[in-house]
N, C-alpha and C positions, 0 to 999 in steps of 0.2 A: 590270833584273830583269823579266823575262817576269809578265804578270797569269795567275794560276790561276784563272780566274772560277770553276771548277766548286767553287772552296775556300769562296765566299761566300756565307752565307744571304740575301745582298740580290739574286742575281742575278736578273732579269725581274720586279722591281719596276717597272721603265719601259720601254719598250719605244718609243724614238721612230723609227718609223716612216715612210717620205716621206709616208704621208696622213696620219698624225700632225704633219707639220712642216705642211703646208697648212692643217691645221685652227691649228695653231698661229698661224701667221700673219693668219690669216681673227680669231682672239680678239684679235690685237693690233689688230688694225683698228675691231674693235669698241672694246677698252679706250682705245683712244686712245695706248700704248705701244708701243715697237717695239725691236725684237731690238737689243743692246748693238751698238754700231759704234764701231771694228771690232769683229768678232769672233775670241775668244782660243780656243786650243785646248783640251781637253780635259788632265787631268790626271793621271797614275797615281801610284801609289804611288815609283816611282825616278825620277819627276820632283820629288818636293819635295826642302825642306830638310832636313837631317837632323834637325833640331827638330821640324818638325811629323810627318815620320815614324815617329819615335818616340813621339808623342802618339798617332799612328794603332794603333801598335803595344800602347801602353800602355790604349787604349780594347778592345783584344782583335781590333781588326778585322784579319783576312785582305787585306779588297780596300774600297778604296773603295766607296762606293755613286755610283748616277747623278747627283744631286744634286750632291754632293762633288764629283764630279768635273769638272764642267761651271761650276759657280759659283766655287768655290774662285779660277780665275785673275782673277777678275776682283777679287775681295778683295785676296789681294796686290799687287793692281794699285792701289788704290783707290776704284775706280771706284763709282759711286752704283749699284744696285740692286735689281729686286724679284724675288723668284724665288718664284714657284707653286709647288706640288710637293704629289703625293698624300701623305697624314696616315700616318706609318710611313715614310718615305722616307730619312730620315737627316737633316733639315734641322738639327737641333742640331750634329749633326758637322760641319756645311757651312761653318758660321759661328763654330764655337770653334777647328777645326784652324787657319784662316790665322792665329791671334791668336797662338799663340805663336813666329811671326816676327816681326808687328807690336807688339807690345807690348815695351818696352823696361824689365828689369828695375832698370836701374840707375837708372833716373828713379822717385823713391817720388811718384807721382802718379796723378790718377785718368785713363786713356790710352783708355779703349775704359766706352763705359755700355749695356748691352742692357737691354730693357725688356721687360716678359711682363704678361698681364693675371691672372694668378693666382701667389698666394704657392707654390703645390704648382708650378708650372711652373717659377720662379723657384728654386727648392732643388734642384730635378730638372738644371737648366742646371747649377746650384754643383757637382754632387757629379759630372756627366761629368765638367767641369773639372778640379777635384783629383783625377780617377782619371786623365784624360791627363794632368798636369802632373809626374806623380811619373818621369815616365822619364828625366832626365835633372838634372843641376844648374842648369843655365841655364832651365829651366822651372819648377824647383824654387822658384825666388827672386818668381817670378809669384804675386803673392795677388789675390784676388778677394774681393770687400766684398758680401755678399749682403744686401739692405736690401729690407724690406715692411714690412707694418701686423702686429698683433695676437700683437707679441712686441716686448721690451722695446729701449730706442735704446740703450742702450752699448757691447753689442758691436759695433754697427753704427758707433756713432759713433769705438771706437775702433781699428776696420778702414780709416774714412775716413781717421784722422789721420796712421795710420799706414803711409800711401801708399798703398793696395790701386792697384793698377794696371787692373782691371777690377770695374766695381763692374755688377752684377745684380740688378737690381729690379723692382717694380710701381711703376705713376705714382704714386700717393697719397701713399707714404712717401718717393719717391725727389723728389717734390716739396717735399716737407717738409723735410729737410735741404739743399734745395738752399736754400729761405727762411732757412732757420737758420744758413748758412753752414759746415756741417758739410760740406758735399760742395762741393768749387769747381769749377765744371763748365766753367771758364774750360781746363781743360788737356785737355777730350776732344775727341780726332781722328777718331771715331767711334764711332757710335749705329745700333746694333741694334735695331730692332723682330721681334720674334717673335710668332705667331699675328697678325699683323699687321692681317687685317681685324677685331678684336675690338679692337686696340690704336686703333686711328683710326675706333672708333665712337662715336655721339653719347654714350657714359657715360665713353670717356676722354678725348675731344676736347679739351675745356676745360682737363684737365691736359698734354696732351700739346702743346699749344700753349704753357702757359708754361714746359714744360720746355725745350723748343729754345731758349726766349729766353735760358739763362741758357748755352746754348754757342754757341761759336764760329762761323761761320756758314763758314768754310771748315773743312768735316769730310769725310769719306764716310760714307753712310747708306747703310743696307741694311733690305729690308723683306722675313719669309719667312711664307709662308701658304700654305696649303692650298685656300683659297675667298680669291676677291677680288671682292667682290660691291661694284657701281657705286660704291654712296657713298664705299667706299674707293680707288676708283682717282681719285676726283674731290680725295679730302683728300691723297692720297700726293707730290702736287709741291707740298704745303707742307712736307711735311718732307724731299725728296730732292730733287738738281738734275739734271735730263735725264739719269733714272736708265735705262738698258738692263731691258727685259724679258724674264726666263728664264722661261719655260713649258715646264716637265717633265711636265705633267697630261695634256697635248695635249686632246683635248675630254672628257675621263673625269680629273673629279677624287675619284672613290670608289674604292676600294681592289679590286682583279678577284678578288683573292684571299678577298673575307668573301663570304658567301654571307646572302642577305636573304629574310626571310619577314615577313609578318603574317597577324595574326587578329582579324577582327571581332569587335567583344564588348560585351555590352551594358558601362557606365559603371558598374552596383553590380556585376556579377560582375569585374572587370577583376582585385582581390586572388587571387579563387581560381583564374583563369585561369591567372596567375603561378605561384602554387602547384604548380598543374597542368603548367604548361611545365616549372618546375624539373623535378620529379620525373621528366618523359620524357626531359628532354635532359643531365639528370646533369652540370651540368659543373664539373668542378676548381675553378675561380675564372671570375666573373662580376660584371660592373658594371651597375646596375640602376641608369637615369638615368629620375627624375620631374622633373616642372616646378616644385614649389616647396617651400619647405623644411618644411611642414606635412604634404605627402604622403610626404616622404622621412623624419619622425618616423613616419607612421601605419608604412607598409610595414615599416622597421624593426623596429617593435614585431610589426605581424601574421605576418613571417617568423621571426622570434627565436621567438616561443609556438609556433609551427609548429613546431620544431626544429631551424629554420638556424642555421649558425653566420654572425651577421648583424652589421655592424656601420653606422655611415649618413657621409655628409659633406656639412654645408651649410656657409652662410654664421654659421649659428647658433651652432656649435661652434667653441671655442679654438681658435687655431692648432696647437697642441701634442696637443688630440684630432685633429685634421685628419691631422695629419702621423703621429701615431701610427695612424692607420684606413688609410693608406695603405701604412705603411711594413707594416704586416700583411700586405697584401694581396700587398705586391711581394715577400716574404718565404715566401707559400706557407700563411701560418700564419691565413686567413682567406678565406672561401668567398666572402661573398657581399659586395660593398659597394653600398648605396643611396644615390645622390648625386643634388645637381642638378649644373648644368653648371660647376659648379667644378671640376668630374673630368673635362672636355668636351675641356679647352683643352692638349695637350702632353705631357698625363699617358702615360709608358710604363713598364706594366707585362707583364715578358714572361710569354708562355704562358695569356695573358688569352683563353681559347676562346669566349667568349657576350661579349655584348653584348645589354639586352633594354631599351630603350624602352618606358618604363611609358605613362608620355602623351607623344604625337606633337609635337616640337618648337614653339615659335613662328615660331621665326625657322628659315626653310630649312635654312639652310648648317649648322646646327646635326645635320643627321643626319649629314652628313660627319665631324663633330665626334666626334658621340659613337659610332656605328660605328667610326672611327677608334681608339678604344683597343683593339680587336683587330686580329689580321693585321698585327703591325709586323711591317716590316722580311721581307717577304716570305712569314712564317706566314699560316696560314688560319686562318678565323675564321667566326660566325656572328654575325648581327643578328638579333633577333628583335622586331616593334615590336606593340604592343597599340593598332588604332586602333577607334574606335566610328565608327556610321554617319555621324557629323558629321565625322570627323577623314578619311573613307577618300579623299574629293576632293585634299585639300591634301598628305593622303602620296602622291598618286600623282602631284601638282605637284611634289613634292620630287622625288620619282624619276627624274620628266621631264628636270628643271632637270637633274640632275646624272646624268644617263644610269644609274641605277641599275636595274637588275634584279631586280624586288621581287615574288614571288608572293605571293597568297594561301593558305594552306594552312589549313585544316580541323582542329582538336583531335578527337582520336579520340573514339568514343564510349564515354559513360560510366555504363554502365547504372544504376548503383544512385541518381547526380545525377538522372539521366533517370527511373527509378521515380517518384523523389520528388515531381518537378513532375509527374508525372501523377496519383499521389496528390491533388497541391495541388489541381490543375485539377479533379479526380473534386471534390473536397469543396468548390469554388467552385458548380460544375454538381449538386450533389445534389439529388434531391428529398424525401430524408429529413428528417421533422423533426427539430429540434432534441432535443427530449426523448428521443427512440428514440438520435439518438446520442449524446446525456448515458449512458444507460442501459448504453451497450455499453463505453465509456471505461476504468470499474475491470475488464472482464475482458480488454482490448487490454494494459493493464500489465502484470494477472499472466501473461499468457503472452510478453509482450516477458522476462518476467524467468525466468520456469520452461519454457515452450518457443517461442522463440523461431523455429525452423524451419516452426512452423504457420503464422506470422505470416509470414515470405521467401517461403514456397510460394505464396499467394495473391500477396506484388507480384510474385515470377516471372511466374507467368502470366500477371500484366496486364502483365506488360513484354514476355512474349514474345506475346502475341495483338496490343500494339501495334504491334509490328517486323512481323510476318507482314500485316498490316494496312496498314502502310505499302511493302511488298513486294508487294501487289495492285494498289495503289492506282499 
């Protein structure tokens, strides 16, 4: 079957390039990785099985994506792997399409465990799954055991018993039943790590280390990320064996398709800026990432009294509010969500236009992240980041790092904000006594309320003698 590329909304997502493959190889020199040997061909859609084509099929897609298609032989193969790949790329597809050849329905056991550092990512994998799974009978008979924290063990526990063939979790929970003896990790032949430099960082370390202890040590392992920043490429040969490096990023692992701005702003205006940006840039649905779950309560609040239809996701919240905030969002039926980086990690929601970074990431690789929930899958997108004078050095380190494209842009002017601190400043700078303007106070009221226009006409002028004033100057 001939490829339609022109049928695919994934096409020129990647673009490898021969000075893209040099820079490629120039990164594996650095990481200490190197290109799968041998290397396997490329894969199209009437190259697979009729199993997984029909999964292809049943996921909606026309054509493979680059990812998919490049990675995908080396799965069926089994060969240990780490594959790069800019955030929207297709990596979910990359790593569930070969499973429904590998996965053996007639065995009720646990055959393949993926691992994700958020419960929202973790439901996100389940539900592509059973939407490829339903194309045929032989795929049909594949269950998948979805397991995390902050929702109850018995379905969980009796999806283990009852052989799920693919169990999809977070470390926490998915450690837990392995202590408990509900998950026997004795029968998995392979382990998927997803978002992977988040997975083998110093907060899952300690559980990801005793997970592998309780599988088999002849498995294939596969690791997909978007950013593999050192300390991960230093932890990844304890859990994979002289795994081949696929790098789809080439030296640009940010998305070409979002387009980046910021705006200096002082620290107490940074809400009304917000405000301010919503209203210009109008957009259908948007993710609004703060750093901690105390700022993502306030905003909440300050854009809800505002009029937004608002709703937030932290760590604070039920799983059940979590997944209801999101499922809104992917649904249409919800404007604005304010998160921390628990929205960061996988989350795809289509037709997501804004992306607005309230405060300027800690950790780098994190703008990749959360920019990353717009512009999947080949759509365009914006970022918008709010940095103050202290934040504008380290976003312009992030930018560096990851070849990003980030102007500054300027908020329009806005006279009647601008009036007012000239006002303020006028009544800072006074030489009037206090008592003269005690005196004048009760007739500035009655005419704020009876005429109103005496009182505009006078800050006009001082608004406009300033502007003319600073147009001399």
């Amino acid at each position: 079957m001939a490829s339609d590329v022109s049928q695919s909304p994934y096409t020129d997502v990647i673009d490898l390039t021969s000075q893209a493959q040099k820079e490629r190889r120039r990164d594996e020199i650095d990481s200490g990785f190197r290109e799968p040997d041998p290397p396997l061909d490329e894969v199209t859609i009437d190259g697979l099985s009729g199993r997984v084509e029909q999964a292809v099929r049943a996921a909606g897609w026309t054509e493979l994506m680059p990812v998919q298609r490049k990675s995908i032989p080396y799965t069926l193969k089994e060969r240990d792997l780490i594959v790069q790949s800019q955030t929207g790329s297709g990596k979910t597809g990359a790593f569930l399409l070969p499973l429904f050849d590998l996965m053996n329905p007639d065995k009720k056991e646990q055959q393949v465990l993926i691992l994700t550092p958020t419960r929202e990512l973790a439901r996100q994998i389940h539900e592509e799954f059973e939407q490829m799974k339903i194309a045929t009978p032989h795929t049909n008979r594949l269950e998948a055991a979805l397991v995390y924290g902050g929702v109850g063990y018995e379905p969980q526990i009796e999806a283990l018993e009852n052989g799920a063939q693919l169990v999809i979790g977070t470390p926490g929970r998915t450690l837990d039943h392995l202590k408990k003896g509900n998950f026997d990790g004795s029968t998995v032949r392979m382990l998927i790590l997803d978002e992977a430099d988040e997975m083998l960082s110093m907060g899952f370390y300690p559980d990801m280390k005793e997970i592998i202890s309780y599988l088999p040590e002849k498995r294939a392992s596969y690791m997909y990320s978007a950013t593999m920043p050192p300390k991960v490429r230093n932890a990844a040969r304890e859990f994979l064996r002289d795994p081949g490096f696929l790098s789809l990023s080439s030296d640009k692992v940010s998305v070409e398709e979002i387009t980046y701005r910021y705006y200096l702003v002082k620290p107490m205006d940074k809400d009304r800026v917000l405000e301010k940006l919503l209203e210009l840039e109008e957009p259908e649905s948007a993710l609004i990432f703060a750093n901690t779950k105390k700022e993502v309560s306030y905003l909440s609040e300050f854009l809800s009294n505002a009029g937004y239809d608002v709703d937030e996701m932290s760590g604070d919240l039920s799983q059940r509010k979590r997944e209801q905030a999101l499922d809104r969002l992917r649904e249409g039926k919800l404007r604005l969500l304010v998160a921390t980086d628990v929205a960061a990690r996988g989350i795809d929601v289509s037709d997501l236009s804004h992306v607005f970074i309230y405060d300027v990431p800690q950790d780098h690789e994190y703008i990749i992240h959360r920019s990353g929930r717009t512009a999947r899958a080949g759509k365009t997108g914006t970022t918008i980041v709010l940095a103050t004078h202290e934040d504008e050095f380290e976003l312009k380190r992030m930018a560096n790092t990851y070849d990003i494209d980030i102007e500054r842009a300027e908020l329009p002017e806005d006279p009647p904000r601008t009036a007012r601190n000239l006002l303020e400043q006028r009544y800072e700078d006074t030489t009037a006594a206090p008592d003269t303007i005690d005196d004048f106070v009760p007739l500035v009221q009655e005419l704020a309320d009876d005429r109103p226009e005496l009182l505009a006409t006078l800050v006009a002028e001082m608004y406009e003698a300033e502007q003319d004033e600073e147009e001399t100057d």
